[in-house]
Every structure is written in C-alpha cells, then in structure tokens.
C-alpha positions as CSV (number, residue, x, y, z in Angstrom):
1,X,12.0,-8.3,-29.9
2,X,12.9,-4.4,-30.8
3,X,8.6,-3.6,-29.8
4,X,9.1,-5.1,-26.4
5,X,9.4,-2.9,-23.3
6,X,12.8,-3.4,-21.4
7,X,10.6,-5.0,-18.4
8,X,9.5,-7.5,-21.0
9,X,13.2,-8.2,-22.7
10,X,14.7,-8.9,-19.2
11,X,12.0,-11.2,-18.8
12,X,12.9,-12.8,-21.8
13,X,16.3,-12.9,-21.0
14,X,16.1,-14.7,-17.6
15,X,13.5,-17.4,-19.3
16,X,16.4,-18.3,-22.1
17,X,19.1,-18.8,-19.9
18,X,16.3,-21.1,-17.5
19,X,15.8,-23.1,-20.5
20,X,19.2,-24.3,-20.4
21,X,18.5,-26.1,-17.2
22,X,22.0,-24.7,-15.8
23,X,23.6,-25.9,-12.8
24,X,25.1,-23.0,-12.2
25,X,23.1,-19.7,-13.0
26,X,24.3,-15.9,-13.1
27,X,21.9,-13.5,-13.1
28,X,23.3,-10.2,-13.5
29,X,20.9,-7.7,-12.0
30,X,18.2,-9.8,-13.0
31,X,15.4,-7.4,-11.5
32,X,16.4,-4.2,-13.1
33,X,13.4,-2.8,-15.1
34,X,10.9,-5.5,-13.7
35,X,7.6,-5.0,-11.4
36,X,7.4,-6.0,-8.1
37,X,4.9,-9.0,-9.4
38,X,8.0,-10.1,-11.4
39,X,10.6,-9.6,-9.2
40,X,8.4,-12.1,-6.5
41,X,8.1,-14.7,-9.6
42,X,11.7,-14.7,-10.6
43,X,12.4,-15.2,-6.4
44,X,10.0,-18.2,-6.9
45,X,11.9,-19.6,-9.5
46,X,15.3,-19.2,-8.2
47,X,14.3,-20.8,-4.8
48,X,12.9,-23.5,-6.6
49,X,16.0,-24.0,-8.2
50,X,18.1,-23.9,-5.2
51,X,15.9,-26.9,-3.9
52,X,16.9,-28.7,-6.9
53,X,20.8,-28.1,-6.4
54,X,21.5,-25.4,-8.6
55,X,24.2,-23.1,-7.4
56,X,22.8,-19.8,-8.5
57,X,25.0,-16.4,-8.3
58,X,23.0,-13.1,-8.1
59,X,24.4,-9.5,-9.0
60,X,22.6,-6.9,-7.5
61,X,23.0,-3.6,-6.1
62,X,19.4,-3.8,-4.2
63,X,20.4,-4.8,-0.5
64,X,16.6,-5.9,0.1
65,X,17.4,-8.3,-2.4
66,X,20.7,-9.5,-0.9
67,X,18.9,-9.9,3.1
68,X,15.7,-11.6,1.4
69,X,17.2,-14.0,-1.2
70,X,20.7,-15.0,-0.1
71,X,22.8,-17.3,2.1
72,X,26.1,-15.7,1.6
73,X,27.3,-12.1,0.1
74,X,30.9,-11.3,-1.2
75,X,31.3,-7.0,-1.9
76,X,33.3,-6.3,-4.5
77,X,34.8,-2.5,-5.0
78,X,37.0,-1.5,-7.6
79,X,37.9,-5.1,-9.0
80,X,38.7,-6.1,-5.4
81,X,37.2,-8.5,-2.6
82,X,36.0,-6.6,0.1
83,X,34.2,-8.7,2.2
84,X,32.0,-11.6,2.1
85,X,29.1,-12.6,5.1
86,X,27.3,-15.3,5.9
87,X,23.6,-14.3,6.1
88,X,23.7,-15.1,9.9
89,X,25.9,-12.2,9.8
90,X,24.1,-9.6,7.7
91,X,24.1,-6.2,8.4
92,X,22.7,-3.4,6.5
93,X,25.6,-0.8,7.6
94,X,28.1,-3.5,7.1
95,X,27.4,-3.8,3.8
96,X,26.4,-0.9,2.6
97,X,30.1,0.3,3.8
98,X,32.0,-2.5,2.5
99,X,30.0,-1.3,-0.7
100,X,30.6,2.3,-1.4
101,X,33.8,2.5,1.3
102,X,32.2,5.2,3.6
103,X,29.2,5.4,5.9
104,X,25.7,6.6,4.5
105,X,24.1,8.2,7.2
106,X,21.0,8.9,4.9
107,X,19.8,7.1,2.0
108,X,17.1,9.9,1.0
109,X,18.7,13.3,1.8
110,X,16.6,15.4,3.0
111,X,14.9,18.8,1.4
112,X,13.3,21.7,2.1
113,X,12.6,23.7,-0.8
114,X,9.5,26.1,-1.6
115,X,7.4,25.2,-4.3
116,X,7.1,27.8,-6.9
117,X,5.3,28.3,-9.8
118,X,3.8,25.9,-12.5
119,X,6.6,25.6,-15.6
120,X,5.0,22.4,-17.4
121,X,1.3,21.7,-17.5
122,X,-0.3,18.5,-20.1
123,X,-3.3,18.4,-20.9
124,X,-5.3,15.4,-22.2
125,X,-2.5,13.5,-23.6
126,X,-2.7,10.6,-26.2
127,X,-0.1,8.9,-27.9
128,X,-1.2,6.1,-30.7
129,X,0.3,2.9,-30.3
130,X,3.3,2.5,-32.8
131,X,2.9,-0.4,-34.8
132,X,-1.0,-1.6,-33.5
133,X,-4.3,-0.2,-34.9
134,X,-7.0,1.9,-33.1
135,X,-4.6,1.1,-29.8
136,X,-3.3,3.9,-27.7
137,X,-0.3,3.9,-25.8
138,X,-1.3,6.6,-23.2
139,X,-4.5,7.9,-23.0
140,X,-5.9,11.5,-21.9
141,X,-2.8,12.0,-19.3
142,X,-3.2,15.4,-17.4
143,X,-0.8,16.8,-15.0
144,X,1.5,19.3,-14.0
145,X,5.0,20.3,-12.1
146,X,6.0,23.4,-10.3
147,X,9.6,24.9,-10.0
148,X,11.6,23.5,-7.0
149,X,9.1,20.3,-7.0
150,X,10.4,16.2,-8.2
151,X,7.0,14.9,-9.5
152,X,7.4,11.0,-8.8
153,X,5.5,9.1,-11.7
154,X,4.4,5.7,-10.2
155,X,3.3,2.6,-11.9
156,X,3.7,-0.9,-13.1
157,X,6.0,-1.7,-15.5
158,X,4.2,-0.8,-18.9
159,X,2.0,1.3,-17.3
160,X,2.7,4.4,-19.6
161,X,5.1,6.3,-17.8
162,X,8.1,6.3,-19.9
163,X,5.7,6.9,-23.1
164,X,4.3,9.7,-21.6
165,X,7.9,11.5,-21.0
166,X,9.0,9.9,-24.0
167,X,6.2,12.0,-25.5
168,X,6.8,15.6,-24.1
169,X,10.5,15.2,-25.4
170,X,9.5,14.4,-28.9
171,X,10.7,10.8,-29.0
172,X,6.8,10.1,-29.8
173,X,4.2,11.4,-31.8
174,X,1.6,13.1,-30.0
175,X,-1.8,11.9,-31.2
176,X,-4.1,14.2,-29.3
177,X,-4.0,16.9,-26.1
178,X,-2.1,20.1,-25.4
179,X,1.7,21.1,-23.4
180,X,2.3,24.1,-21.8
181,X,5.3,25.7,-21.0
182,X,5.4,28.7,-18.2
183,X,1.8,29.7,-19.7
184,X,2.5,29.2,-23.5
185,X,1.3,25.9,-25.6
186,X,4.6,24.3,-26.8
187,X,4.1,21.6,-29.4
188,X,7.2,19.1,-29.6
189,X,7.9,16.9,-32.6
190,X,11.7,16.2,-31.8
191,X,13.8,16.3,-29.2
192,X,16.0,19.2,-30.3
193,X,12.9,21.3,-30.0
194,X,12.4,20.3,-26.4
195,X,15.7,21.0,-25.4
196,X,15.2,24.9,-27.0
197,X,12.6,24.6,-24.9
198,X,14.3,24.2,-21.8
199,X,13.5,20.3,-21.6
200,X,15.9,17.7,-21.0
201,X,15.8,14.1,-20.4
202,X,17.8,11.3,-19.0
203,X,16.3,8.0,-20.1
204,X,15.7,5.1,-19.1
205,X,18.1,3.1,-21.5
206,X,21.7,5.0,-21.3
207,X,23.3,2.5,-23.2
208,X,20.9,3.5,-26.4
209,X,19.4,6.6,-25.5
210,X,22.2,8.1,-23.0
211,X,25.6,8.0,-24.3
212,X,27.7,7.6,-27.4
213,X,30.7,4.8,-26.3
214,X,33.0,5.9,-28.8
215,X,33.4,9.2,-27.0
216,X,35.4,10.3,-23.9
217,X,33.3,11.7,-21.3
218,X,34.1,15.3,-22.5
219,X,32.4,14.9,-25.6
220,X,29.3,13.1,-24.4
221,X,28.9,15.5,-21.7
222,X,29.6,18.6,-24.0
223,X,27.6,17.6,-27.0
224,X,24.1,18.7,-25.1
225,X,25.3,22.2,-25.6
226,X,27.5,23.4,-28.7
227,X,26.6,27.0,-28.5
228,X,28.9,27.4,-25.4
229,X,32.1,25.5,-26.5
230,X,32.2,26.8,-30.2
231,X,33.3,30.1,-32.3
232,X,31.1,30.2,-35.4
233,X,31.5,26.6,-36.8
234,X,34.0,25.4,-35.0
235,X,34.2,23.4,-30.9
236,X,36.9,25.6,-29.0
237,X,38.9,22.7,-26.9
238,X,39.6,24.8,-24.1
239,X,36.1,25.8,-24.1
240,X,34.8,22.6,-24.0
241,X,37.3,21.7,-20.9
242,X,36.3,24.4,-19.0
243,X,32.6,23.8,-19.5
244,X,32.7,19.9,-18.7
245,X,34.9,20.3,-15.8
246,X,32.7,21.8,-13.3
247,X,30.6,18.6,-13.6
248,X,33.2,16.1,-13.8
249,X,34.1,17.4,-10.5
250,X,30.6,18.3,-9.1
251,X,29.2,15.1,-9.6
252,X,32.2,13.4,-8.1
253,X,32.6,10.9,-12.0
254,X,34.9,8.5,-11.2
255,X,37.6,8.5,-13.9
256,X,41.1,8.7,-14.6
257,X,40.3,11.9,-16.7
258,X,37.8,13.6,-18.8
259,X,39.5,12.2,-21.8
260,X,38.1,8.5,-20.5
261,X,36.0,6.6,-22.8
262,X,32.4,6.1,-21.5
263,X,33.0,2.3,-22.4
264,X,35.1,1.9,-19.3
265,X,33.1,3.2,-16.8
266,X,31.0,1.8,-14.6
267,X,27.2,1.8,-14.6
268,X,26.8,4.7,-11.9
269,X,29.8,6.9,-13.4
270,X,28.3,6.5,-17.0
271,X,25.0,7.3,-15.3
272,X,26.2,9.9,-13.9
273,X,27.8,11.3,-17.1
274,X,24.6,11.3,-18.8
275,X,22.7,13.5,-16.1
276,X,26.0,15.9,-16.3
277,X,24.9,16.0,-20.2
278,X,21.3,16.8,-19.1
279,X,22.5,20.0,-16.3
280,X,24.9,21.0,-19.3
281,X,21.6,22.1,-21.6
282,X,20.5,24.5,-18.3
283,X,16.8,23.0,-19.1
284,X,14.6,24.2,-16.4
285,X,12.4,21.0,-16.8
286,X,14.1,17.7,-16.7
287,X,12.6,13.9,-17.3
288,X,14.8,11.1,-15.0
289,X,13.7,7.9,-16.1
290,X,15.4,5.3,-14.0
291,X,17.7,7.1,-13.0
292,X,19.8,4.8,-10.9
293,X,18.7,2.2,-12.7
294,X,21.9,-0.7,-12.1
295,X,23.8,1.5,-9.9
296,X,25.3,0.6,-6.6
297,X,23.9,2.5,-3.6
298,X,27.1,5.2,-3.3
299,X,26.0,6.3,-6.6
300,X,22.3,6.4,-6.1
301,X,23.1,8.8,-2.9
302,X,25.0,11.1,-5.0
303,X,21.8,10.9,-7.8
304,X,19.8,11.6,-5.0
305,X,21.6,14.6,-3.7
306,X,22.2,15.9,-7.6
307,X,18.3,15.3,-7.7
308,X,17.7,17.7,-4.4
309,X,20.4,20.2,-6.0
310,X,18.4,20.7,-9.3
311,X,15.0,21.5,-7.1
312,X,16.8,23.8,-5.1
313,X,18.1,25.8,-8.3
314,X,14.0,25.3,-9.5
315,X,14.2,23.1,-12.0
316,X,11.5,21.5,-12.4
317,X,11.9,17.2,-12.0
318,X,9.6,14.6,-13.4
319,X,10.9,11.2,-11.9
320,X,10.2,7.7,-13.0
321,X,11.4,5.1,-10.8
322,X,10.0,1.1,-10.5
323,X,12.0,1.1,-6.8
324,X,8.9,2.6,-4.6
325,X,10.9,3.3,-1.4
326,X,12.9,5.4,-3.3
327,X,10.5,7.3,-5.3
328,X,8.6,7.7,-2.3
329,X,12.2,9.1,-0.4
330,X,12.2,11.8,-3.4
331,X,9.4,13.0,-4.3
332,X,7.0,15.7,-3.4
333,X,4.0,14.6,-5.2
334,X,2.9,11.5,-7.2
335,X,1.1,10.5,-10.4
336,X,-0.1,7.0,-10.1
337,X,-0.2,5.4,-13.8
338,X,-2.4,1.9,-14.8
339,X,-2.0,0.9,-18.1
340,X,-1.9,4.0,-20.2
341,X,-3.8,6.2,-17.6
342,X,-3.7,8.1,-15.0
343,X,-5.1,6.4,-11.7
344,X,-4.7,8.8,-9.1
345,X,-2.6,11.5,-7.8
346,X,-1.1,11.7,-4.4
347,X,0.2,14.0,-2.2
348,X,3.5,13.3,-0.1
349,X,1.7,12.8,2.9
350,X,-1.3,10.8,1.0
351,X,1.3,8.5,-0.5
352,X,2.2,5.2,0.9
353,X,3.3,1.7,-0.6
354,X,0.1,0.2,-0.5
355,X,-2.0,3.6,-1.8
356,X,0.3,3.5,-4.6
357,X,0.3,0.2,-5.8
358,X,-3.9,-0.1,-5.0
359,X,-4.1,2.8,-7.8
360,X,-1.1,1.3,-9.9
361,X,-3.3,-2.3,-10.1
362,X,-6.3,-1.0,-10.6
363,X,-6.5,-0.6,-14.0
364,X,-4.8,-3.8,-14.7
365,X,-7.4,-6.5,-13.2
C-alpha cells in the first residue's frame, strides 16, 4: 500500500468502503488528490447509488462539487450549523459566506509583480523508479523559475510532478541531469542541504511530511530555523516567541495560542502552520505541493494571498495543484507534465483548461 501514490490510496479507500454495499455512505473529501477522470467516475458511482436508495453524505470544501452533485447543503463553521439550502436555492455567494463568515470578493487575488531573474534552472532530470527495475520515475525534465514568478506545474495525477519537487529537495535520488541555483550547479542528496540552499518545501502530505502532532504550533513552526531562536546549544524561549509570532499573526492561524497542539487544528490552520514553517527558513525558492489541499475556501484565499506575498518579496514559487481553475488563477507560467515528462510549456496567456489537459493526456493514451 506504502508504494501507492495518494491519488491511488484514496481510490482505494472509496472502493473499500463501496464494497460494504452501505446504505448510508460518508465520503469525507472523497476527491482530494484524484484526477479529473476520477473525480467524474466516483460522480458516476455515487449517482448510481443514489438511484439505488442509498443516502450518501459528501464532505467537501469544492463548491463546484456541492452545485454539481447535491440536492441539499448544510455549512458548518466552528462546530456550528450555519445554514443549510435546498439546491433550488443555491447560491455561490451564499455559501461561500455562510462558509468562511465574510464576503470574498476575489477568489484569485490579483498581482502585478515584475519578473526578475532566473534563481532555479533543471536540467535533464531523471529520477529511477524506487522499487522497479530499468523504470524511471521522471524522465529528462528541464525547466526553470525567475524571482517574483509562481511556476504552475500541471498534470494528471501521477504524472511526475511531485517526484520531480520531491527530487530538487532531496527526498529522491537523482539518477541523472543537472540543478542550478542563481548560476551555480547545486547537487542535493537531503533535504537539509536544500534548505542551506535557500529551498523550501511544503508537501503535499502535511500529515507525514508537514507537521510533527505532538508539538504546539511554536515548535513546528520554529524548528525550520534553529540558528535564530538558540545561543550556542541551547533554543532561547523568548527567542522562539518572538520569531513565530509574526506568522501566527500574519497568516491570520486560527488558535487559542501558539502553545496549541497542531492535533487540534483544522485542516487550513495546520496547513497554514506548515507554510509559516516554510517563510520561517527565508528560502528564496519554495515547492507548494497541494497546497490547499482539504481546505475550506477562506483558507485557500488567505494561501492565495500568502502565495502573491512571497512573489512580491521574489521568492521564487513552484506550484503543484490537481484544481486547474486555481492553478490557472495563480500562476504565471506553466509546465505541463504526462507521465514522467514534460509535455509542454505554456505561457499565462497560452494557457487554458483544454490546452492544458490536451498536453497533460497526451502522453497517457
């Protein structure tokens, strides 16, 4: 189970509980980490269960989900009923209000930052396949990103795209091809040696890549960077407040105090905790895999404005996202990914839904 993608586990996950032949079925964010071809088959399912009488509760935070697949909606907010609409009554404002508790005038923020100079160019980048032989993962993947720019990766799920970050951080082992850095080859091998290299990454799994739940957010948020909150051996508390507060504030986390254990958060505030961990290393290249991955829509705003701050400080972003509209909302410039490749490249005004997913299925017929 362990060599399975996420897409492929969740998969898994929704057949056992269909094998039951329930008569009533949750599915908690059933969609989260699937392709838009499995996303369309699990809707196929569920509607055919709904013909055969099974009452069928959906969890989502997607509101094209909620208008396309349901009859009724109930918001919840802070462990409370909001509201709940019949689907006669659907409205995207509505909802979206009764979600997050204010109006969103924009979903994608807008930004206007100058593109500046190329910090991370890969050249010709292969990455074996872990555990079968003369298989590659990823396979002679070239591209770059500029200061100020959010490079959208795009792709089906398995397509490479998490590999390939996965690679550059040194959670892989590079089989073949070249990294630069501002000019200079860097060669990774782990992940502390990325981040003295000015990369950071917020992966796609939090719950084993992001966060440590036996912590309070202090500590996870901290732990990225020791050399600011300690004197010789030893982590100065007061230090380590005044470093993690500017974040806890900035990024508006949603918690009683810093002294909160991550455990008890909510999906957006923990997410949220591990991007502060990522701003707290001052990398001037930085990996989002997913990055609202299970979050409600307040929370993805405040991603999305976090992601527009970063640019404008030139960072350098490299985002992976399976939700189209909003990697298309984001970024400046895409790289198209079919299994293990790259299929094309894109500019903003190039890119559209259907140029995208042409080059994301061509390599996959």
């Amino acid at each position: 189970m362990r060599k399975l993608s996420i897409g492929q586990q969740q998969m898994l996950m929704i057949a056992r509980a269909l094998a039951t032949n329930p008569k009533v079925l949750i599915l908690d964010e059933p969609t989260t980490s699937l392709s838009d071809d499995d996303v369309e088959k699990l809707f196929t399912v569920v509607r055919q269960l709904k013909e055969k009488g099974t009452g069928i509760i959906f969890v989502t935070h997607k509101l094209a989900e909620i208008i396309e697949l349901t009859d009724r909606v109930t918001i919840l907010r802070d462990g409370r009923n909001i509201s709940t609409f019949e689907k006669k009554d659907y409205d995207t404002a509505k909802i979206i209000h009764d979600m997050i508790g204010r109006d969103l005038q924009n979903m994608y923020p807008a930004r206007n930052v100058p593109i500046g100079e190329e910090v991370l160019r890969v050249e010709h980048l292969t990455v074996a396949h872990s555990y079968i032989l003369n298989k590659n993962l990823i396979e002679d993947v070239s591209f770059t990103v500029h200061a100020g720019e959010v490079l959208g990766m795009a792709g089906l799920v398995g397509a490479g795209r998490s590999e390939v970050c996965m690679a550059i951080y040194g959670m892989l082992p590079i089989k073949s091809g070249k990294i630069f850095i501002n000019g200079k080859e860097f060669k990774p091998g782990t992940t502390e040696k990325a981040v003295e290299a000015g990369i950071s990454m917020v992966s796609e799994d939090r719950k084993v890549y992001g966060l440590n739940f036996v912590w309070d957010i202090k500590a996870n948020i901290a732990i990225s960077n020791l050399k600011k909150i300690s004197k010789g051996f030893m982590v100065q508390n007061k230090r380590m407040r005044d470093r993690v507060k500017p974040f806890f504030d900035s990024l508006r986390i949603k918690a009683p105090s810093m002294g909160t254990k991550v455990a008890t958060l909510s999906g957006g505030n923990q997410q949220k905790v591990v991007i502060a961990r990522s701003l707290n290393t001052e990398s001037h290249i930085i990996i989002m895999d997913e990055p609202t991955k299970g979050i409600d829509v307040g929370s993805k705003n405040d991603i999305y404005n976090i992601i527009n701050q970063m640019a404008a400080d030139g960072v350098a972003v490299i985002m992976i996202s399976s939700e189209l509209p909003e990697l298309m909302g984001m970024s400046d410039r895409f790289i198209v990914m079919s299994e293990g490749r790259v299929a094309g490249e894109l500019s903003r005004e190039e890119a559209t839904e259907d140029t995208i997913m042409t080059l994301a299925v061509a390599g996959s017929k």
